[in-house]
Every structure is written in C-alpha cells, then in structure tokens.
N, C-alpha and C positions, 0 to 999 in steps of 0.2 A: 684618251679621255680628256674631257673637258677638264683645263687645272683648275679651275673655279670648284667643280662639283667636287674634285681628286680632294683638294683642300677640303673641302664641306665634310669628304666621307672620311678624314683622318679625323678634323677637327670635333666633329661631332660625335667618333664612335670612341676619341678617347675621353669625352668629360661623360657618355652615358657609360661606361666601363666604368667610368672613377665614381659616377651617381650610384649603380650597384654595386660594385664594391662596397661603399659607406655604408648602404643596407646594409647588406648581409655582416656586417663586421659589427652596425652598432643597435641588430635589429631588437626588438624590443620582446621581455620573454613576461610582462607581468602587465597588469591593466597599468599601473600609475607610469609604466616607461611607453605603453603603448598612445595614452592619452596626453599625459604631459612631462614626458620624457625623463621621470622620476624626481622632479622639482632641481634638478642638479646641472644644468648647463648657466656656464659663467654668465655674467653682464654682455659680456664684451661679441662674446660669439650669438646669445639670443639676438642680440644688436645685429648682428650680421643676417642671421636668420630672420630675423622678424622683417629686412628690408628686402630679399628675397623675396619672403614672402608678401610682403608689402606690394614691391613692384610687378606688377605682373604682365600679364602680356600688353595690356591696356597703356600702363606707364611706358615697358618699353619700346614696341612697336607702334599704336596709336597715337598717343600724344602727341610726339612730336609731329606728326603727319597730317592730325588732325591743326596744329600751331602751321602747321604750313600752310596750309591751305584755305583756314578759318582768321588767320591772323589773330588780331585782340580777341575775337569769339573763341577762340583754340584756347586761349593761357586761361578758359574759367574752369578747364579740368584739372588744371596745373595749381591755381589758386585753391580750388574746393579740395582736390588731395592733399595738399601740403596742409591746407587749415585744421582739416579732420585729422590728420594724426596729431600734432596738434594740441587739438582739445582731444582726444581720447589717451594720451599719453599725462594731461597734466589732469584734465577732471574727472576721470572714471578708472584707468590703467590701474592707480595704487587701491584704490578701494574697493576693486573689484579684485584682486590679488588678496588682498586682506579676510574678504571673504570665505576662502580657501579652496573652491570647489572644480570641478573638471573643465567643466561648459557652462555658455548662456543658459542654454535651461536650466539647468543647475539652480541658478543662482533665480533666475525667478521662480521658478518650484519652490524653493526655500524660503526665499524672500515674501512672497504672498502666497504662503501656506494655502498650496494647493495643487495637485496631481491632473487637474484640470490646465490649470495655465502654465505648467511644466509641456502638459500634450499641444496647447494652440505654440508656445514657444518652441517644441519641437520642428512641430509644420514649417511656422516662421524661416526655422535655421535652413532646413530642409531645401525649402522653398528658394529665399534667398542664394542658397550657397551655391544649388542648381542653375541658375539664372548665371552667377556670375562665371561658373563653371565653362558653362558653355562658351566664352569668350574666349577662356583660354584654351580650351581644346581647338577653336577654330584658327586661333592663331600661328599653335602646334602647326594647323595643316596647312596654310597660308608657307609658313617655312619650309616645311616638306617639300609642299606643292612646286616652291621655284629653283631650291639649290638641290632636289634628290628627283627633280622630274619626275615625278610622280602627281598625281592630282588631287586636290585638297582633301577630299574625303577620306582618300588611303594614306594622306600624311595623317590625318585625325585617330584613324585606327592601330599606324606607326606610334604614334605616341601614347594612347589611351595602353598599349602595352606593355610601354617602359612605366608608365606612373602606377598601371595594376600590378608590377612587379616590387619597387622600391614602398608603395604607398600599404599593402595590407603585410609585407616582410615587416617594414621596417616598424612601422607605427610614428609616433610623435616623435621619438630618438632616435631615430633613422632618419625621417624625416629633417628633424634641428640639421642634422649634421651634413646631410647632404645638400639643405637650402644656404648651411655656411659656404659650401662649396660653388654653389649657382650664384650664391651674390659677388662672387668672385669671378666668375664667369662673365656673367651680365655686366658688371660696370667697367672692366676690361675692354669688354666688347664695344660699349657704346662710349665710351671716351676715346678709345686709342681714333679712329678713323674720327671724331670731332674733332682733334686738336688737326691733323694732319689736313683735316678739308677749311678749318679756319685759318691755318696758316697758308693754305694752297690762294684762299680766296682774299684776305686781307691782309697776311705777311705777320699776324697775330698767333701764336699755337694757342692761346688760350680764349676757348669758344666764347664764355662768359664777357671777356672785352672786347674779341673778336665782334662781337653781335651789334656791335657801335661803334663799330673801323670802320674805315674805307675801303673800299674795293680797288685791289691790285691788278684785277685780269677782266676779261672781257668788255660785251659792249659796252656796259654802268662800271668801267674804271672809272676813279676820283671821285663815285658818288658815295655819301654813307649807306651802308647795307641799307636800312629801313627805308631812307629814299629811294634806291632803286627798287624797293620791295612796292614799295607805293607806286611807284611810275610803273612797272611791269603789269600790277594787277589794275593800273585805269587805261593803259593801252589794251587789257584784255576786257577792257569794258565791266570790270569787275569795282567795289568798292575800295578806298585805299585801303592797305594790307594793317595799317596803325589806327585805322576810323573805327572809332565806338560806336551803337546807335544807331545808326546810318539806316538806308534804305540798302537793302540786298543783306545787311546784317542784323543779329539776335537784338531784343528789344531792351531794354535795362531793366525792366521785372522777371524777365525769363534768363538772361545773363546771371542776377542773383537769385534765382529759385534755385537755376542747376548747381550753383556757387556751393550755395547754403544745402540742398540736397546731399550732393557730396559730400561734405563737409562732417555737416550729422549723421549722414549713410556711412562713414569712417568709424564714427563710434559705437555702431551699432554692428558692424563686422566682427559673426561668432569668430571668422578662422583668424582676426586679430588680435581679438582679445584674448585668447586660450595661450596665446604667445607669451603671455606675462604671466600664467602660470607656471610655467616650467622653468623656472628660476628659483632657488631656495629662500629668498626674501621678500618682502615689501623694498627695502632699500635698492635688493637687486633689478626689483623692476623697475623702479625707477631711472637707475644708471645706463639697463637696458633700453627704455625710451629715448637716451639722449643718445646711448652708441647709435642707434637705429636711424635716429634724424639725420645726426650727421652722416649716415650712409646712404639714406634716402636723399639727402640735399645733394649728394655730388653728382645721382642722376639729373634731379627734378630742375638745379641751377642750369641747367647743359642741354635742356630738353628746348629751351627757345630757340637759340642758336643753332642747332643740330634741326630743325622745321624751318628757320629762315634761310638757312644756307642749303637746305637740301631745296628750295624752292628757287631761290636763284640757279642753283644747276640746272635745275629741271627745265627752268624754259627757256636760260640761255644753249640749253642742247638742243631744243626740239621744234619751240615752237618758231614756225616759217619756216621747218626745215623741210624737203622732202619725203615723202613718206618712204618711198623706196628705198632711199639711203639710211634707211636708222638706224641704231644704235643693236648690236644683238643683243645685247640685254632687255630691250624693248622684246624683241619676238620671243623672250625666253619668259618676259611676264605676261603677253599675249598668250601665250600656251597655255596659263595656268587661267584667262579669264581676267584676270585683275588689274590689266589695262584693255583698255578698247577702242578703235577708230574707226570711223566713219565719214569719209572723202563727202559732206552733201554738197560741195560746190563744184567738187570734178575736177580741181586744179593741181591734181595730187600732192599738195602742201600740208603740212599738219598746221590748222587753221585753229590756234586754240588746245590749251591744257588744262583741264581742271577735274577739279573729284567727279567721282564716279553719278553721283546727287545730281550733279546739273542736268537741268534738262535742257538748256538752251542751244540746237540745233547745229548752231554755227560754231559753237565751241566744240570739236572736230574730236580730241583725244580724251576718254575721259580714265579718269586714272584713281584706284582704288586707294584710301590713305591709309589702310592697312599695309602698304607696301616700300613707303617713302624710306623711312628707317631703312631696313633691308636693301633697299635699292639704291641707297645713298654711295656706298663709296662704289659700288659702278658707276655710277650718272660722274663721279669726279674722278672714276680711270684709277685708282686704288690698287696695290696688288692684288690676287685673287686671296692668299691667305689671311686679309684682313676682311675681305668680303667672307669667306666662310665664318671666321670669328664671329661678327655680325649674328650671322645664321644660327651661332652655337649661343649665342648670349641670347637672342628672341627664344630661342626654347629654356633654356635656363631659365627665362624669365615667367614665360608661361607653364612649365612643369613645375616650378617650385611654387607657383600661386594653388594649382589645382593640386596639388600634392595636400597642403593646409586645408582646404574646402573641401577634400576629401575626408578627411580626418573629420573634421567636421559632421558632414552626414551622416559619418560610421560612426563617432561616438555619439550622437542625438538617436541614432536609431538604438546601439548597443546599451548605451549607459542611462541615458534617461527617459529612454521608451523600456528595455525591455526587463533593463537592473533594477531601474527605479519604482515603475509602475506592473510591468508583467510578471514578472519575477522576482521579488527582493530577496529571496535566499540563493539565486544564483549564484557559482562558485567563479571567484576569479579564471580559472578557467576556461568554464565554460564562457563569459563574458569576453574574454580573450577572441576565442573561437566568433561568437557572434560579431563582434568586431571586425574581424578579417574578412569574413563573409559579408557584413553590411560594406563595407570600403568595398570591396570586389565588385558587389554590385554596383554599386555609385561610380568605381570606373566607366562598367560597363555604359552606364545610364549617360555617364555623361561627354561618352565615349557618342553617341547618337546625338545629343544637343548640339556637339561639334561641329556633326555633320548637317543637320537640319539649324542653324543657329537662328536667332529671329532678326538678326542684325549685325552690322562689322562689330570687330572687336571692341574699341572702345564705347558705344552705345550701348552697346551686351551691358557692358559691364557699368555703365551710368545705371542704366535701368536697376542691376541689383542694388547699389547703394540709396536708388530711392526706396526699395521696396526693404533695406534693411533702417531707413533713415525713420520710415514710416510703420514700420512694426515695433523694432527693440531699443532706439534710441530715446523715448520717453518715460518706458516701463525701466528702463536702467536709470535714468538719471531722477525719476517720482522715487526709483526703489531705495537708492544712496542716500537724498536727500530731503525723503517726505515720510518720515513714520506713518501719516495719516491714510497712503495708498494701499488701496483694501483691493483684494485678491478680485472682485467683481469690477472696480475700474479698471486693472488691469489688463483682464481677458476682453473686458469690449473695447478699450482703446487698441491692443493688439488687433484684434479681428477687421475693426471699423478702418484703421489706416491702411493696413496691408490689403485690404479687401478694396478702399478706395483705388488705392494706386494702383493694383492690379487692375482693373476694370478701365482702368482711365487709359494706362497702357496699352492693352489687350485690343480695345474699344478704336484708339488710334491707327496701334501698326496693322492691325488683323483684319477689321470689321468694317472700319470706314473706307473709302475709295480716298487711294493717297492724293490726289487733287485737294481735299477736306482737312486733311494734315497740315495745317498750316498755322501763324499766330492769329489770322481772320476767323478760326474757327476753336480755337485752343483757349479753354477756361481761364480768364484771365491775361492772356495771351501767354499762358504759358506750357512749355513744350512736353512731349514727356516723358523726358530725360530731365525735366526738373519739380516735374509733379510730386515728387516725395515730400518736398518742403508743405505741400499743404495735406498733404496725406500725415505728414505729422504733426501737423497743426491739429486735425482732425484728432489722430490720436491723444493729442494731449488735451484737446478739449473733452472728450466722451470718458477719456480715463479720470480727470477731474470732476467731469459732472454727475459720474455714476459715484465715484468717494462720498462725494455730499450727501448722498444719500444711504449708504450703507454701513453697516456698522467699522466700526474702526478695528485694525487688525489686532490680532491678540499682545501682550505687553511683550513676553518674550521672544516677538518678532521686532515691535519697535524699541526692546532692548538692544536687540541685535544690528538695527540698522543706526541707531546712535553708536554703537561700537566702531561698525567699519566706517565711520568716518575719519577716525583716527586711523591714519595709513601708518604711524610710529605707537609702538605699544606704550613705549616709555613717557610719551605726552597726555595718555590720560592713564593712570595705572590701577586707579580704583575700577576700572574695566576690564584691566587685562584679565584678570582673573575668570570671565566669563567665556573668555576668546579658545 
C-alpha cells in the first residue's frame, strides 16, 4: 500500500475513534447539555472549542490557498475573519450571554416580543447555517477524495456519517468536548509541516518571519520570498503577487465590501454565538473570547506564509516542467479532478499554473485552491506521516465547524420552532427526541449540499457570512443597543436584507451567464461574496425606517434591554434584581 494513504488510514481512523469516543463518554442526557452543554465547560476549553469551531474548513484548507494564489486579494478573508470575531467577542459575546437564552432566535423572540420574528429568525439561522454547511461537507470530500482514493461525493457521505453519529449522540457537550479535541488536531496539523517547509525554503522554522526571508534553495535563492513571489507571477503574466488595485485584481470597493461582509457576517454566526453560552458566566465568556483569539491567531498568523510558500513550491516544481515527468502527487490529484491540464500548444511542457477560475488558454495547469494546503507538504517531499496529519487536521477542521451548524439547525427547528411556538408544554423529553431527529436530518441535508455545493469551499462559505451579515447582524446589535427597535423593524429589516443578498447571489452564480459575473456588471462593482455589506445596509436602513413609524416596544422589553447592557451585574445593581 501506498505509505501516504497507510499513514492517512492510521492517522485518521485513530482521531475519529478518539471524536466518538468523546461522544459517547460526554453525550448529552437533558435539553440544557444537549443545547448548551449544561452552562459548565471552563473558559479555557470553550476557548479551545469555540476556535475549532471557528476555524473551519474554509480557514483551514481555503485560506491559505486562496493567499496563494490571489496574493493581497487572498489576505481580505484573513482580514474580515479575524476582524469579525473580534467585534463579536468585545461588542455582542458578553451581552448576548447576559441575556441567558439557548439560540439567536431565542434572543430576538424575546427581545422584539414576537413568535413571528422568532419564525423569520429561525429561517434566517436555518438558511445561513445550510449555506455555510455545505462548505464544509465539501471539504470533508475534497480530503476523502485524495488521501482515501475515493471520489469527492463518497468522501462527503464518509463524513456526513461520522458528524450524524457524534453530532445527534452527543449534542452541544459532546460536541464542546470533542471540538477541544479537533482544535488540537487541526493546529498540529497546519503548523508542524509550516515550520518544516519555512525552514526547508528560507533556513527560518518560524513561518511568520519566515514570510520576509530570503530564499535559501532554488531558482529565486537570495531573493526575498515576496520578490520572488512578484517576479514568478509577472513572468506568468499574472499581476504582482503584493499589488493592490491593479488590473487583473479586486477593486478597493469590493476588497472592503467582502472585508467588512465578513467581518459583520462573524457576528451574526448563530453556531458562534451559542459558543458563549455554555459557560457558566458573563466573566467566563469573556475569558473564553480571549482563550479563543489566541488559538484562532496561531492559525490565522501562519496562514500567509503557509499560501506564499506553498506557491513558490508550486511553480518551482512544475511549471516548464514536462508533463510526462510530473510529480505523482499531481496524477493522485488529477484523479480526484482538482487539478487539470491541457497541452494547447503541443509542446508537452506545463505551460503555466494557476487556479482553477482562469480562463486564459495558455495558462496550461489549472489547479483547484481548495487543495494547496493538503498538497503542501507533498509539493515540498515531506514524509508521508506528516502529509496524512495534514489530511487528519482538514477534517478536524471541517467536522468540528459542521458539527456547530448542525446543532444549530436542530436546536432552531427543535427549541424555537417547535418548543417555543408549536408546542410550549412539550416535555424536555420529548424536545430531546425532536432534537436528535432535527440534527439527523440536517446531516442528512447537508450531507447532499456537499455533494451538489454551489461553490469551493471558501466562497461556500463567504456567501454565508454575507447572508448572516445581512439578516442577524443589525437585529442583534438595534436589539442590545436601541430600546426604541420595534418587533415590525425587525421582521422587515430581516427579510429585506436576507432576501436582497440572496437574490443578488442566486441572480449572479445561477442565472446570469458567467461571462456577466464580473466587476463591469456587479452593483457597485461589487462581488458577491461581498454583497452582504449592503444587504446590511439594507437591513439596517428598513429596520430603522419601519421603528419610526411604529409603536415603541413595550417598557418591560426596553427594561430588559437597558439591563443586558451591563455584561457585570455588580456595575449596575439597582437592575440586578430584574435579571
């Protein structure tokens, strides 16, 4: 057997033994462990978990692939991630914890006293979490697809599996426990082979400084990484790899839409926010937030480095190389589709590397960035057990995200669709039950988005944060900070944003002929993977302009929301008492 795969099938089958295990050992027997893992996991481990769940396939297979290839257009996913958690850790996290309740809808049901905008919040989560789902199911198969030989649809259904196994077992406390375990996994994974390829390439082990050395080996030795990075991509007729603005790159209105989309689309992610529930404090979420960052920074610092140096491999391997003589690694992601060449000039040379998007003819290999990550420490001759690793931490990373977004849908269907509005004398129980069942099917569901996805993985997953940026990111931050937001701004800023962005989306990838997909045809010129930002604009102006006109919400609501502004009970106490 291939020791590449031999490695993949130890590597991988002892961390999903270790993923079930943790189910079944910490699975959840009552609604408040199922939903939010009985308010009782540490600071330090939610921290852990919430960056698990944070990073998902997107972070860790995309990113940096997408940085490789897009250069400065690549670091605005890197930017808008990091900003959004962020602001959803310092301006929403504690007072939305304070609040005390399970889910987003939750909290706008409550907050604009109404059963109505509890149901359009449901859709929203529904909606959203589906979308972002699907990104990482496809990533699942993407992994499948190249270290288990198998083809990406049957890795999507390999893994829709193991997540309907751990995900309606466990619940929220299963889940915590076993995403402590994946984000252990995952940053393992993606550091060990970045120090080992920034030391192979500049004589640096650490990526970070690495990313601003000099080149020890090949043709661009004595150059700095980023200058050779620039001279490779104008010898391939391509813009420089460090150039803003430019022609052949994103505009600076559309650079900060998708920025700022993300950004906001962070704070508006149900399966993040549910994360600072299950902690037994306000205080604890807080501290959670800062464990979280700093385990989210030791990816997100590593992710430029890990996309420039996997790009110097890339075409000091390949390109002018022979096609005949290439690399088996190349015929191994040939297999799977997610590289591809096409000899148009007959010289059989590989004439050209670039993502798979390009259309331009003469550029000969075109290469999926879905794959760069993964195929990193092959392209740098890595042993094969650190190449599996790799493999084991892209699914960590993708299972532990759709693990949360599952939870998600099951408790919006279970708790605030059928506890709240269909049933309110349902028995925990029975809500349990309904639970398990909603999650099973949302595997299932999104077990098929996988396979049908609308987009690579990290586009999947831009798209959700605008369609979360532009639904629940206004209605939470009017809900915290405006007494005066009446349950009827609410429900039409929700609907008018979510319902923009969708359309403008849908309108783009689906309907128009991709020739039309362009900034010469795009609203503003902008893309739309950054259309959330004005789908939120949108929302926030309809949710404001319907308040003006309607009555003001009742006292005991905007009692209520003058309360959770204090995230410390002890700083206003003539309030605690209502809390």
């Amino acid at each position: 057997m291939d020791p590449t795969k031999l490695w993949t099938f130890v590597i991988v089958g002892i961390t999903f033994a270790m993923y079930i295990w943790i189910a079944v050992v910490t699975r959840a027997r009552t609604t408040g462990g199922f939903y939010v893992a009985g308010h009782n996991v540490p600071a330090i481990f939610n921290g852990m978990a919430t960056g698990a769940d944070w990073m998902s396939a997107a972070s860790f297979i995309s990113m940096a692939g997408l940085i490789s290839f897009m250069g400065y257009d690549g670091c605005v996913y890197l930017m808008g991630w990091t900003g959004g958690y962020v602001l959803l850790a310092l301006l929403l996290a504690p007072y939305l914890r304070k609040f005390g309740k399970f889910t987003v809808p939750d909290f706008v049901g409550d907050r604009y006293y109404s059963n109505t905008a509890r149901l359009v919040a449901v859709f929203c989560a529904i909606f959203v979490s589906f979308t972002y789902v699907a990104g990482q199911m496809r990533g699942v198969g993407v992994v499948f697809s190249r270290f288990l030989g198998v083809g990406v649809d049957y890795g999507v259904v390999i893994g829709t599996v193991i997540v309907f196994f751990y995900a309606t077992l466990g619940g929220m406390k299963g889940i915590t426990w076993t995403q402590v375990s994946q984000y252990v996994v995952l940053i393992f994974a993606f550091l060990i082979p970045a120090f080992a390829i920034s030391h192979q390439l500049t004589g640096n082990p650490i990526p970070q400084i690495g990313f601003g050395s000099t080149l020890v080996e090949g043709p661009h030795a004595g150059e700095t990484l980023l200058r050779a990075l620039d001279q490779i991509n104008t010898d391939l007729g391509l813009p420089e790899y460090t150039a803003a603005f430019v022609k052949g790159k994103k505009s600076m209105i559309d650079v900060f839409a998708i920025a700022f989309a993300l950004m906001v689309g962070t704070a508006g992610l149900p399966h993040v926010i549910i994360r600072f529930y299950t902690v037994p404090t306000v205080r604890a979420a807080r501290w959670s937030a800062f464990w979280a960052l700093l385990f989210i920074g030791a990816l997100y610092t590593t992710a430029p480095a890990v996309g420039a140096f996997a790009r110097v491999n890339l075409i000091q391997t390949l390109h002018g190389q022979p096609y005949e003589t290439r690399p088996e690694w190349v015929k191994k992601w040939e297999d799977t589709g997610l590289i591809v060449y096409k000899d148009t000039n007959g010289n059989g040379l590989i004439d050209g590397v670039v993502r798979s998007t390009e259309t331009d003819p003469a550029k000969e290999m075109k290469v999926d960035v879905d794959i760069m990550v993964l195929a990193n420490p092959e392209i740098a001759k890595l042993p094969p057990w650190v190449v599996a690793l790799v493999a084991a931490g892209g699914l960590a990373a993708a299972l532990s995200t759709a693990a949360g977004l599952l939870l998600v849908i099951s408790s919006a269907i279970s708790h605030d669709l059928m506890k709240r509005v269909v049933k309110p004398d349902m028995t925990d129980v029975e809500e349990l039950f309904f639970a398990r069942v909603a999650a099973g099917l949302a595997v299932i569901a999104a077990g098929l988005l996988g396979i049908f996805p609308p987009g690579f993985v990290g586009q999947v997953v831009a798209f959700a944060f605008g369609l979360a940026a532009s639904s629940f990111f206004p209605v939470i931050v009017l809900g915290i900070f405006s007494k005066r937001t009446t349950k009827e701004g609410a429900i039409a800023g929700m609907l008018s944003g979510i319902g923009f962005t969708t359309a403008y989306i849908v309108y783009f990838k689906f309907i128009v002929d991709q020739q039309y997909n362009n900034a010469d045809h795009w609203l503003l010129g902008i893309s739309p993977e950054g259309i959330g930002t004005v789908g939120m604009l949108v929302n926030f102006a309809v949710t404001l302009g319907v308040t003006a006109f309607t009555p003001p919400p009742p006292q005991d609501v905007q009692e209520t929301v003058e309360m959770i502004r204090y995230p410390r009970e002890e700083q206003h106490p003539e309030k605690a008492a209502g809390i």
